[in-house]
C-alpha distance (Angstrom), angle and dihedral (degrees) to the residues before:
residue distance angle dihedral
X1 . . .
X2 3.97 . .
X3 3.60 95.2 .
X4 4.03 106.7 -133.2
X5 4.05 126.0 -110.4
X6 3.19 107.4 -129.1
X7 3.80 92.3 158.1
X8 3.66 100.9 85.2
X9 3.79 128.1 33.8
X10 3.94 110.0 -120.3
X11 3.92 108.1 154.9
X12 3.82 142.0 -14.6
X13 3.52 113.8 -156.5
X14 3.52 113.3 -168.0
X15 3.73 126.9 -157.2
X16 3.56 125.2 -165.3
X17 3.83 137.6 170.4
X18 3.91 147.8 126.7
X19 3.79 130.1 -82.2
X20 4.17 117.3 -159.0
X21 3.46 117.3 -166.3
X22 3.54 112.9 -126.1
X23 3.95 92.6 -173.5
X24 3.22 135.5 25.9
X25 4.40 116.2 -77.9
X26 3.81 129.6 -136.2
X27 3.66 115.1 -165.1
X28 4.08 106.3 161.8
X29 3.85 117.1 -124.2
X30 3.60 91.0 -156.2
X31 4.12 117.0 -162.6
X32 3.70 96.1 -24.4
X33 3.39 99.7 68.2
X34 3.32 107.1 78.8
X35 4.36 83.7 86.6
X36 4.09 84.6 78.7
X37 4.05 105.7 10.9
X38 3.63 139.8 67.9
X39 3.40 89.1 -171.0
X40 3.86 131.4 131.7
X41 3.54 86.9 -148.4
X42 4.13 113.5 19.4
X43 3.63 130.2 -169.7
X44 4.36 118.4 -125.7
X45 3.98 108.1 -93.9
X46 4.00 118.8 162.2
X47 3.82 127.8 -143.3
X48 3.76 117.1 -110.5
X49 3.56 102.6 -146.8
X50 3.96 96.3 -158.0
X51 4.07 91.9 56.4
X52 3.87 85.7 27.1
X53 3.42 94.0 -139.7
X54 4.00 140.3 106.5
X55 3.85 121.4 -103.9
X56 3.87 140.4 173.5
X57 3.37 124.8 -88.4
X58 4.19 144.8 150.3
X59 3.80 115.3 -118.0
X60 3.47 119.5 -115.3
X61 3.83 87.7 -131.2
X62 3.88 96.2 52.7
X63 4.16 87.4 55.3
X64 3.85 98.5 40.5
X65 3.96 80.6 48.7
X66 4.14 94.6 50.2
X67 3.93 85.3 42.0
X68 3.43 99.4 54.5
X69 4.03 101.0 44.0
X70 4.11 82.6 54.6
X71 3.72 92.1 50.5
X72 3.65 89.0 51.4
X73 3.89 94.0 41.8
X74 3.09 104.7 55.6
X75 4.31 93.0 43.4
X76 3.70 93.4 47.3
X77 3.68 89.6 50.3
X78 3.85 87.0 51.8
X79 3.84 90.9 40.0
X80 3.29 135.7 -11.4
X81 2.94 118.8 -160.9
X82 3.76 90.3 56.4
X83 3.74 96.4 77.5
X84 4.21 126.5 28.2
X85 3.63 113.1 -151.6
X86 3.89 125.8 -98.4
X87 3.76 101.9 -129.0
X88 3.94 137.5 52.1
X89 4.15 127.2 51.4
X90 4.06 95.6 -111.2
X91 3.99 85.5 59.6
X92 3.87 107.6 39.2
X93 3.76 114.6 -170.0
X94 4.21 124.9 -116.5
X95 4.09 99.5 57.8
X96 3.98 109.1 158.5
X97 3.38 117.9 -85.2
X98 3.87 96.9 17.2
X99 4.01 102.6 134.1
X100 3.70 97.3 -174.3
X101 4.28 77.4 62.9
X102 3.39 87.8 59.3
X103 3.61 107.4 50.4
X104 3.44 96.0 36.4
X105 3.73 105.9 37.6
X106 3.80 136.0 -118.2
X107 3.79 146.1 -160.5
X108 3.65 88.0 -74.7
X109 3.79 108.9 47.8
X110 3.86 134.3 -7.0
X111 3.65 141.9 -92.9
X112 4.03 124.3 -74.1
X113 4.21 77.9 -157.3
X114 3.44 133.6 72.3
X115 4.40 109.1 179.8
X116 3.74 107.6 -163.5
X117 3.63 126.7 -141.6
X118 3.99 109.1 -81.0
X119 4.09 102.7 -129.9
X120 4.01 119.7 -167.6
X121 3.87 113.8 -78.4
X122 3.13 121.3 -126.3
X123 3.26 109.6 -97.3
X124 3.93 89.3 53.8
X125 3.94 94.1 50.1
X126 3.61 105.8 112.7
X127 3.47 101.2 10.4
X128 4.01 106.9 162.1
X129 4.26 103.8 -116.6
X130 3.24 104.1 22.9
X131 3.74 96.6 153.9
X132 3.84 127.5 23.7
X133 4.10 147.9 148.8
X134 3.47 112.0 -62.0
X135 4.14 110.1 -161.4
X136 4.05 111.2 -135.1
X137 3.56 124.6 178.1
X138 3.71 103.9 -149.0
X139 4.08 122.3 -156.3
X140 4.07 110.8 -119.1
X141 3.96 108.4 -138.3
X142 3.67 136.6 -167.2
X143 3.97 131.4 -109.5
X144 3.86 77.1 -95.1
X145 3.69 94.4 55.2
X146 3.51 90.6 -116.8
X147 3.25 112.3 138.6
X148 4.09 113.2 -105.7
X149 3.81 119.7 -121.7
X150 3.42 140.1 -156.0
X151 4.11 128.7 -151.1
X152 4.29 119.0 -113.0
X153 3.27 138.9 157.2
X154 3.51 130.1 -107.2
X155 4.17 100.1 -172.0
X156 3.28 108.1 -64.8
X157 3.81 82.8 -17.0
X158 3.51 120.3 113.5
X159 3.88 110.9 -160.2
X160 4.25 144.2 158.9
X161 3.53 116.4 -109.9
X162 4.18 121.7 178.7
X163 3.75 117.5 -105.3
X164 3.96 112.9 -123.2
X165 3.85 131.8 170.9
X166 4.13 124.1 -152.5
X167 4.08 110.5 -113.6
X168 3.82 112.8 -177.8
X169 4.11 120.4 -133.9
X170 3.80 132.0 -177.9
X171 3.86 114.2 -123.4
X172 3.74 129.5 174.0
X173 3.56 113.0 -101.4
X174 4.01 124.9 -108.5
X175 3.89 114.9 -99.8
X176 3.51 107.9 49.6
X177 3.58 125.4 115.3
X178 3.86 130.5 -144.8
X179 3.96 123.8 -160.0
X180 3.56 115.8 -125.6
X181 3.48 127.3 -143.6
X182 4.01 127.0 -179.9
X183 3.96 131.3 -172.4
X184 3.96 116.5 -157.0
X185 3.72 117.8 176.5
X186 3.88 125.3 -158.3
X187 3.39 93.8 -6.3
X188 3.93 133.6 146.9
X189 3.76 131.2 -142.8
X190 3.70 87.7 -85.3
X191 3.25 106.1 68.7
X192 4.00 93.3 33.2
X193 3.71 78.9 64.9
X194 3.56 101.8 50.5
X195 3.72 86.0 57.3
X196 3.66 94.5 47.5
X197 3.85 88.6 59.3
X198 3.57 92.1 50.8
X199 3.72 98.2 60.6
X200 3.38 93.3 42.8
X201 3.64 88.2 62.7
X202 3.62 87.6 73.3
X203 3.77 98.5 69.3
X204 4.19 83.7 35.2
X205 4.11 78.3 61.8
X206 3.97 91.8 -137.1
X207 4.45 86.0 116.5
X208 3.50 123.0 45.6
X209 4.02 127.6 -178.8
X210 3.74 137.8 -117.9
X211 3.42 125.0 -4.1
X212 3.93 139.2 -47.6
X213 4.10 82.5 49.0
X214 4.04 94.7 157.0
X215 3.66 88.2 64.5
X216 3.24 109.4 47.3
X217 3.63 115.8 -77.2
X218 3.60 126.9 120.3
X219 3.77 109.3 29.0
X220 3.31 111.1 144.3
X221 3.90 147.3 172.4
X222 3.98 129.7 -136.9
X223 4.23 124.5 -149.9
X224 3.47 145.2 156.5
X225 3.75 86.3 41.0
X226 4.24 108.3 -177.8
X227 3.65 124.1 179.9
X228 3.80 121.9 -169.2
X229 4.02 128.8 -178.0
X230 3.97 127.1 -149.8
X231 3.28 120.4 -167.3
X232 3.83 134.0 176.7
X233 4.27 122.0 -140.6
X234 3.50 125.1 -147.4
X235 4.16 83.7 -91.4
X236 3.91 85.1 62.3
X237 3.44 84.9 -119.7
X238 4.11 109.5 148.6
X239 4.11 119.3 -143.0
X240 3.71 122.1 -170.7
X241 3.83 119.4 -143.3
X242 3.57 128.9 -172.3
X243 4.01 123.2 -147.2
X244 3.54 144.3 -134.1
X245 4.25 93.6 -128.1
X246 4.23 82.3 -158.9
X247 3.98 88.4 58.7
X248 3.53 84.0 52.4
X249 3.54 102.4 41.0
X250 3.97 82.1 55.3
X251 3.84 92.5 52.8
X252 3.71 93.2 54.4
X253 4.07 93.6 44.5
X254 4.01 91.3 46.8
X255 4.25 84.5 53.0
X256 4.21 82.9 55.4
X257 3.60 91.2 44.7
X258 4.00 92.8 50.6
X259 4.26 93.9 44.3
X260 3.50 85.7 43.4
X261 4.04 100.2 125.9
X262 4.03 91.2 -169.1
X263 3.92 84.1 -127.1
X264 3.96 124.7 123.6
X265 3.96 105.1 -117.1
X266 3.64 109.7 -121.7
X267 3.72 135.8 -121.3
X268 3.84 122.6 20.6
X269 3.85 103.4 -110.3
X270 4.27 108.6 134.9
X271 3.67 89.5 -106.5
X272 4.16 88.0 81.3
X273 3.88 126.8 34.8
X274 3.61 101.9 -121.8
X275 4.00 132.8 -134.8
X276 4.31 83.6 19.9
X277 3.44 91.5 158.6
X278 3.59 102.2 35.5
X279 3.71 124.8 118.8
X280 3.75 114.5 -76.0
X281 3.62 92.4 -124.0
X282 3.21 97.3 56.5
X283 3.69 107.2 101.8
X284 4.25 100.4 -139.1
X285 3.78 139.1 71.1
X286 3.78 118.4 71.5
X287 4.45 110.1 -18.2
X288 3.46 134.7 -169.9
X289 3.70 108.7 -174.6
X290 3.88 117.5 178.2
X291 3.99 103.7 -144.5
X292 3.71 127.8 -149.8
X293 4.05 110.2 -146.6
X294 3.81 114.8 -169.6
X295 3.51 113.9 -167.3
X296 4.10 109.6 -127.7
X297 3.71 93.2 -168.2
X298 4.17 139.1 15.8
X299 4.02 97.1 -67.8
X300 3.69 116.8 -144.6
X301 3.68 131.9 152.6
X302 4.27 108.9 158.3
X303 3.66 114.8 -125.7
X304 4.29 128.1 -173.1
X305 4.20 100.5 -21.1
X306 3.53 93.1 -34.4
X307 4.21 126.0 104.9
X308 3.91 87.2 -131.6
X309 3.65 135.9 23.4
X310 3.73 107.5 -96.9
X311 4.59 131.4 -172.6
X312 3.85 114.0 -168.3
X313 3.66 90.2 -1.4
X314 3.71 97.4 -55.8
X315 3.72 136.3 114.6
X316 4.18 108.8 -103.5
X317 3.64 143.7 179.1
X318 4.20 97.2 -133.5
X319 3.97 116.9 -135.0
X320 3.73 87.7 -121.7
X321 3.83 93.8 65.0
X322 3.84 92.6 47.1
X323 3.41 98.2 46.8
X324 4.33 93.3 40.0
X325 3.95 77.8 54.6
X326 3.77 92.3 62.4
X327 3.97 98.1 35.1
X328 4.09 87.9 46.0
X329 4.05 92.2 45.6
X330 4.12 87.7 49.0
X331 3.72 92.3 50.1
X332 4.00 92.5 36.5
X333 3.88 79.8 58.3
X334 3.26 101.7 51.3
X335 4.18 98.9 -115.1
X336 4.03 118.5 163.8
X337 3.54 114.4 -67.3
X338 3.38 94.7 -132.2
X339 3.92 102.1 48.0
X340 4.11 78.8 59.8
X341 3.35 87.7 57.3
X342 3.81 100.0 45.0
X343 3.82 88.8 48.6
X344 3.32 100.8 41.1
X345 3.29 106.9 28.4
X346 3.85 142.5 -119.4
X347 4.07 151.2 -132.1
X348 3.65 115.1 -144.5
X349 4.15 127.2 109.6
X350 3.68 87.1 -50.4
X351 3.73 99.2 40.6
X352 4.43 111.8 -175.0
X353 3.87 128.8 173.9
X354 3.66 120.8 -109.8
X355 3.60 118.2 -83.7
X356 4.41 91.6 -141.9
X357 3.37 107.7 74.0
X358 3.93 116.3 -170.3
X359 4.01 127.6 -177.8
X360 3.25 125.6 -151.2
X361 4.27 115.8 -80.0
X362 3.93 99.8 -116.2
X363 4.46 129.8 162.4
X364 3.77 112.6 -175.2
X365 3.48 95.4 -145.8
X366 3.75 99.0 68.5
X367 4.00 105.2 122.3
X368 4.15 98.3 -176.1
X369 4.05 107.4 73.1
X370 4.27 84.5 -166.8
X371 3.58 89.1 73.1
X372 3.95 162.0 -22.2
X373 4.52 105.0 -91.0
X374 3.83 108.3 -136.2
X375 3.81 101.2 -101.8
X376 3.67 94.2 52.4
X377 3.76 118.1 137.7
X378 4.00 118.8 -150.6
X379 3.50 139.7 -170.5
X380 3.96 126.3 -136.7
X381 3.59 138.8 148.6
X382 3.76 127.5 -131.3
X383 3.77 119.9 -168.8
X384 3.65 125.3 -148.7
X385 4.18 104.2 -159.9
X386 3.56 122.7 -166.8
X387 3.61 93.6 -31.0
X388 3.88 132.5 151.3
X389 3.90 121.7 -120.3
X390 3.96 84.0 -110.3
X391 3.63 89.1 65.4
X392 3.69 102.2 39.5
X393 4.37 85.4 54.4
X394 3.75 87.2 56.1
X395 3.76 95.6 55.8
X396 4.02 83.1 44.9
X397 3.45 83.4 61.9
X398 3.32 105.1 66.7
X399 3.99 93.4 29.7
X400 3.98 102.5 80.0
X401 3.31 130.2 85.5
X402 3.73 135.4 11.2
X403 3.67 117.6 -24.6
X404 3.38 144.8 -166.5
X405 3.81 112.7 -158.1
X406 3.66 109.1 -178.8
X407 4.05 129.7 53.8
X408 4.01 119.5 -76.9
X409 3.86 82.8 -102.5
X410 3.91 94.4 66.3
X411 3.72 89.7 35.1
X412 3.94 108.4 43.6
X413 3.62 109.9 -119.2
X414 3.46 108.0 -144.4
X415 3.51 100.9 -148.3
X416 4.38 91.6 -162.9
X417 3.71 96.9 48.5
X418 3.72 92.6 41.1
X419 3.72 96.7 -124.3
X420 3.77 149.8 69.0
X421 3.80 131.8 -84.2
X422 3.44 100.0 -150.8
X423 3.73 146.4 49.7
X424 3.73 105.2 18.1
X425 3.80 121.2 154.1
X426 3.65 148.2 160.4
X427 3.36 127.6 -136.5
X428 3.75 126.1 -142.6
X429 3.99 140.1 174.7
X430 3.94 119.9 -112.9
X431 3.31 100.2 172.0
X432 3.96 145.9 -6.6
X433 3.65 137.9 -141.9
X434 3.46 121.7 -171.0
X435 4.11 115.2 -174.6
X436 3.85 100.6 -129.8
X437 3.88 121.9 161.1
X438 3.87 97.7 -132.2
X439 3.68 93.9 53.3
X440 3.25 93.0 42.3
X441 3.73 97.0 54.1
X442 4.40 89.8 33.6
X443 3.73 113.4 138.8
X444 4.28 91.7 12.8
């Protein structure tokens, strides 16, 4: 690692721009909250002590963390040995030559960046419901971390289902926007780059925010991105220069392109994008696949107080009910306990985030906040990371046809006609993404 100059003053480039939320976000309070929140489970706000009251906002630390495990992503995927990674004793952090080191920091020196808390535009400041109970039907697992089932009856059909329980949490509805606004010191186009191509990886869906990411919270799109440069002369004069973010973006893409080391990074841990130089019709690796969800029937399933679950003031199919549909259909069906687990992730000694990601099923256009008509289209993203062709196939599965994603309760089982009232849909792909280093680097 390039240890950073912090000695003299050479440049402060400044980069500044706003994040939407495009699901709902979870970041914990913890003990403190209980000053704003009556919640079981609150999300962080701050006090402003010149409107003395609390408000929303991201934590500098959560975003410098998301940027800097995309910076090293995406080089360690192009080259690994060009960057270490920032967390666990076998690997320490600060190696020569590692530039995510030295914008970020390590043990050795400090950071060339500084990422300010994001406060509410605005446009979002005073927006009635910002916050509210989120309904989440949590799995109940064993000492094994197994997850714990329960006997039913399918007809004559006599089948294990997993046990859960509903726990409420406060999240931070969909909508609202958050400026951005990043400090690098003594930096060079490079690096400025590098960042650049980690925030656009929000609105490429590969990062999320905050907690609770597998279902559904914390996607996220960036805009109005600006990026200004002062420098000082030998005069100590200071000049001002604005960028073009798409020069940079190049800069930081050609740097990939020259570490690249041609060589498929191994393992499938989240510190690499797997299968990157795989075929692109080979369905594994690292997918983003935008999903089309038509609802076959009225859809409503009542959340905190409200006759259907709502984000942002609109009616919407949470993550966690998608993705509970696929885990509770796998284990319904008997599958491998321990593919669930590697798909959808688990919490024992050696604890690791589910590899399905699923948003929340949203359409703008929906007028009635009771529930979703039949006929409705909606968007939502489900993300396939690091996983093997096997494992994609299994989720396929369980994907076609007509299905009803939420207990006969929610969906009125009609017990004559043999089938439910409520909340059937289909689910559908728009559009896939598949994170492969020659299309990511095409035209550089």
């Amino acid at each position: 690692m390039t240890e950073p100059d912090f000695d003299v003053f050479k440049n402060r480039w400044t980069i500044t721009a706003t994040l939407e939320l495009e699901t709902p976000l979870r970041i914990g309070g913890g003990q403190n909250a209980a000053a704003y929140s009556i919640s079981a489970a609150p999300v962080l706000q701050t006090y402003n002590a010149k409107t003395q009251l609390y408000e929303l906002y991201i934590p500098g630390s959560s975003l410098k963390g998301v940027l800097r495990s995309a910076v090293e992503r995406l080089i360690r995927t192009f080259n690994e040995k060009e960057c270490c990674i920032s967390v666990g004793e076998s690997r320490p952090c600060g190696r020569d030559g590692c530039l995510p080191c030295g914008i970020f920091g390590s043990m050795k020196a400090g950071a060339k960046i500084r990422v300010r808390d994001s406060h509410l535009s605005s446009e979002s400041k005073g927006f009635p419901g910002s916050t509210k109970e989120m309904p989440h039907c949590a799995t109940l697992y064993d000492r094994n971390f197994n997850p714990q089932t329960k006997t039913r009856f399918v007809g004559n059909r006599k089948i294990e289902t997993a046990k859960t329980i509903l726990r409420m949490e406060e999240i931070v509805n969909s909508g609202l926007r958050f400026d951005v606004m990043v400090d690098v010191d003594n930096a060079g186009e490079k690096e400025i780059g590098l960042i650049l191509l980690a925030l656009l990886e929000f609105n490429n869906k590969r990062i999320n925010l905050g907690g609770g990411a597998s279902r559904g919270n914390g996607f996220a799109d960036v805009s109005d991105i600006i990026v200004r440069k002062k420098s000082i002369n030998e005069r100590f004069e200071v000049t001002e220069q604005m960028f073009d973010i798409n020069e940079l973006i190049l800069t930081g893409k050609k740097y990939l392109k020259n570490i690249d080391s041609g060589i498929e990074a191994k393992g499938c841990d989240f510190d690499i994008y797997y299968k990157a130089r795989s075929p692109s019709d080979v369905p594994e690796g690292h997918i983003v696949a935008l999903m089309k969800m038509t609802a076959l029937t009225d859809f409503i399933m009542p959340g905190v107080e409200e006759e259907t679950v709502t984000s942002g003031g609109l009616p919407v199919i949470p993550g966690s009910t998608i993705k509970g549909f696929f885990r509770h259909s796998m284990i319904d069906e008997g599958i491998d306990a321990v593919k669930i687990k590697e798909i959808f992730g688990f919490t024992d000694r050696d604890s690791r985030r589910a590899r399905l990601l699923v948003s929340d099923a949203y359409c703008d256009s929906i007028t009635d906040p009771k529930k979703i008509p039949a006929g409705t289209v909606l968007k939502m993203w489900m993300v396939f990371d690091n996983m093997t062709s096997d494992e994609i196939k299994l989720i396929e599965e369980f994907r076609k046809g007509r299905l009803v994603i939420t207990g006969k309760t929610s969906a009125k089982w009609d017990a004559v006609r043999k089938t439910t009232i409520n909340n059937a849909v289909s689910i559908e792909y728009e559009a896939i993404n598949m994170f492969r280093t020659s299309s990511y680097l095409e035209g550089v």
